[in-house]
Each structure stands twice: as C-alpha cells, then as structure tokens.
Steps between C-alpha positions, in 0.01 A plus 500: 500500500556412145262320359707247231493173323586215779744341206732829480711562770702811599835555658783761615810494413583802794829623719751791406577525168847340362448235658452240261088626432619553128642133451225343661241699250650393238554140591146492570351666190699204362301241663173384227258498848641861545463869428757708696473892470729749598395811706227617342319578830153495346339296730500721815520826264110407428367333781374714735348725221371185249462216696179444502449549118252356292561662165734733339388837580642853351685512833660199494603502130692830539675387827589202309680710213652740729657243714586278192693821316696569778632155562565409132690873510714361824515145472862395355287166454439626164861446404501142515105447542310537182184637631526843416164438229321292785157584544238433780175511240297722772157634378272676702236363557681106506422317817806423677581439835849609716693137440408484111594898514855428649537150283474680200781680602704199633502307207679787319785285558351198402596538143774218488226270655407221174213401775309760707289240606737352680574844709360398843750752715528808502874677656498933585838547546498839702738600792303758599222289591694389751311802703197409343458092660213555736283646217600267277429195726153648549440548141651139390465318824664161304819759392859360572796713538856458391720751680848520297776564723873572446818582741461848570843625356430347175196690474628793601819466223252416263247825521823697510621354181201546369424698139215668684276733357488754759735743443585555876773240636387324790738401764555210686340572848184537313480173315615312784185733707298334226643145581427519852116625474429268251640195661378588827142507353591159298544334898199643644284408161650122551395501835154627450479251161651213563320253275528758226843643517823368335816667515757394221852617513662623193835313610310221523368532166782584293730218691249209510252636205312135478451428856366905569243458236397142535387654861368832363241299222403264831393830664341635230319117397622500172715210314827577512690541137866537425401687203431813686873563511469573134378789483767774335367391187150737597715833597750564199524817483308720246780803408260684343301607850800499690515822709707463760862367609315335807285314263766387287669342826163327660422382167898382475535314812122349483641328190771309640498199695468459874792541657669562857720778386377782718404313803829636634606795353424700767794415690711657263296741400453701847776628717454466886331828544224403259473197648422627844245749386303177314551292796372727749181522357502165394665219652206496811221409269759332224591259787176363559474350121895347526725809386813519755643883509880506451579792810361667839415854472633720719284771658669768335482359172087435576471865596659617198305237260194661700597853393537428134164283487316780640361671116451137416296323801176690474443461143512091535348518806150715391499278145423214711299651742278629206458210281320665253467274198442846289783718660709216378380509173544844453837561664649175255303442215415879449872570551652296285223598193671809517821386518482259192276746355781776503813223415251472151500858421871552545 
C-alpha cells in the first residue's frame, strides 16, 4: 500500500479511450482543488520495483530518466502542455518515499495552479488502468474510479478517423474487439467496486455538460466550479513543436467548445455492413449500459464477421489477459518515440 498524506487524495479517470477521458482531464486540471494528468503511467511503471523507497538511489534515478525521455519523446502533451523543461529535482541520496516520488511527477501539470496549496486531489487519467483496478485498489485502498463510456459506434468512427501514429490502418472489427473487452471489464469492475466506481457517459456529458459534472465533483468530493469548462485557454497550440497532423487535430478540437456534434455521426457515417460487424461484437455488452442496436444479425453474416475478426481477436484478447503495466508502456509510449522521433528528422 502507498503510504501518502491523508489530505491528498487520488483518483482514475479509466475506460476505453475516446471516450470522453481527454475532456474530463482537462476539465479537471481546471478545477484550483485539482491536478489532472494525462497518461503518463508512472505510477504502476515504478511500483513493484520502487515502492518501498526511502531515498533516491542510482537505480531509481536512471529508471526515472529513462522512463521520463521516452514519454516526453511520445507524449503529444507537449504540444499544448508546456512541460517539456519540467524537472523532478531527484538527487541520490534525497529521502523520498513512493507518493512524494509519483507527486513530483503529478504536479507537472500543476503549472496553471496560482495555489498549490489548495491541490487536495489528485486525477490519473489512464484507460489502460482499467486492467490495472485490483492493484490499484490495494495500493490506494480510498481510490475512486471514473469509467468514461461512449456508444460503441461512435468510438469505433472516431479511432478510425483518427490521425494515428501507427502507420498500419486498423479496421473496424478490431476497435469495436477493443470496445467490447474493455466494457465488459468496466461491468465486472462496477460490480466488484461498487462504492468506488462511476461510470459517466460521454453523451451524457456533451448534452447535459452541468448536470454530468456537478455529479462527477460529488464523486470525487470536490466543490463543483463552472469555471472548469474554461479550459482551451491552457492548450493553444505551440506551432513550433508541432509534429504531427494528429496533433494538430486533438489540439484543434480540444479548443473548441462542448458540443453534441458527433454524438450521431455514426449513422451516417457507416453503411449497414459496418454496422453489423460493430454490432455483433457490441450491442450484447452495449445493451447493458442503455445503447439499443439498430438490426438482428443473421447467422451468416455472424459467421462471416467471425472469419474476418479472426487476425484481430487474439491480439485484444492476450493484451488484457496480460496486463502488464510495462508491455504497455513499451508497445505505446516506446512506439510512438519513434514515430515522432522519425516525423522530426524528415
């Protein structure tokens, strides 16, 4: 267990990505009681390794570098974040334990804060901690987690208009394979957690914005403040570190208001044979939170959907069998380094 202050809290902002998780950061990292991080992961990356540090040793110093490098190399949070010069101040030698070790890193993004003493809640926004709950609630037994949840053929239209970074096009079986496993995982985590789980939908969200986060601050015990919908002015975008179109187009759409405008746009953005694959993977589980599915699939039609899924099902299926806080690191952060790293050189 972490041993920390009993003023600071932390929380999870977890559930598939693009699903709202962005948003809700920012809105948080808004609030003055508030620092909201994006996914910088460090808090499982160290913790089996370092968490019973007492001082900064040799070891601990250069996993801290190595890890911080790569993520400053792949986080497009630099484009619209300026933390680029942030530094945690390790010596070795300094006595430190594992919450002042992961603080330091936290408040990174409490630069827009006039009043750090007023921080008192801490928000890790990280989908893929979604596999990671049961160590979490060991580590941070007092933890709350928001689980951001959207209608499965919006998120699958919006990874597949996604500016990714990875070269190779994914198709639509496999984001709606990543829907499913997630989700599924989100039901059995709020039945195992109920006194600690939230789910927020991002319908919800964008279509009654004051009402959704009145409720979300209640969860986390924090005053709620309009204010937090005011925070474009924190992201404009620095041209001069743009690397990449996809960055240009977070960055873009971050910076406008709220709005309802994609909510929808799936139903005229998917002909009926899309629709069937997404909804045969989907619409069991997506039922169970409200989401109706708009046809019946006929056998044939699941056999084929089958066939096609087949390269795809065993890669979601063994990343969340695995949950490997590392692995994850490695096969994102690590991957996009090199990506951005070669979009600078050319």
């Amino acid at each position: 267990m972490i041993d920390k202050p009993d003023d600071i809290n932390i929380h999870f902002i977890l559930g598939s990505g693009r699903s709202g998780t962005t948003l809700l950061f920012h809105m948080l990292n808004n609030h003055e009681n508030c620092v909201a991080t994006p996914e910088l992961k460090h808090l499982l990356y160290f913790y089996k390794k370092h968490q019973h540090t007492k001082e900064v040793s040799p070891q601990l110093l250069s996993d801290i570098n190595y890890f911080a490098k790569i993520s400053k190399q792949a986080d497009d949070m630099l484009d619209y974040y300026d933390y680029s010069n942030a530094s945690f101040n390790l010596k070795i030698g300094e006595k430190i334990n594992y919450f002042e070790l992961c603080r330091r890193v936290y408040f990174i993004f409490a630069h827009n804060k006039k009043d750090k003493t007023k921080i008192n809640t801490i928000i890790d926004k990280n989908p893929t901690y979604t596999l990671q709950v049961d160590t979490l609630s060991a580590a941070l037994p007092q933890a709350k987690f928001l689980y951001a949840l959207r209608d499965y053929r919006s998120y699958v239209l919006s990874n597949i208009q996604s500016k990714g970074y990875s070269a190779k096009n994914l198709p639509i079986q496999y984001h709606a394979l990543v829907w499913r496993f997630y989700n599924k995982l989100v039901l059995a985590l709020q039945k195992k957690y109920p006194d600690k789980s939230k789910i927020v939908w991002y319908e919800n969200l964008v279509k009654e914005k004051e009402k959704t986060f009145q409720e979300i601050c209640l969860f986390f015990n924090i005053p709620y403040d309009e204010q937090c919908f005011d925070f474009q002015q924190d992201i404009a975008p620095k041209t001069s570190t743009q690397r990449h179109e996809r960055i240009s187009n977070k960055i873009n759409a971050l910076s406008k208001p709220i709005n309802t405008d994609r909510v929808e746009a799936w139903k005229k953005d998917f002909n009926a044979s899309q629709l069937k694959t997404i909804e045969f993977w989907c619409a069991k589980t997506g039922e169970k939170f409200g989401y109706k599915p708009t046809q019946k699939i006929k056998w044939y039609d699941a056999l084929r959907i089958i066939f096609l899924s087949i390269p795809y099902y065993p890669r979601v299926w063994l990343f969340f069998q695995l949950k490997s806080v590392r692995l994850d690191f490695y096969l994102n952060e690590g991957r996009r380094a090199v990506f951005f790293n070669k979009q600078t050189k050319t």
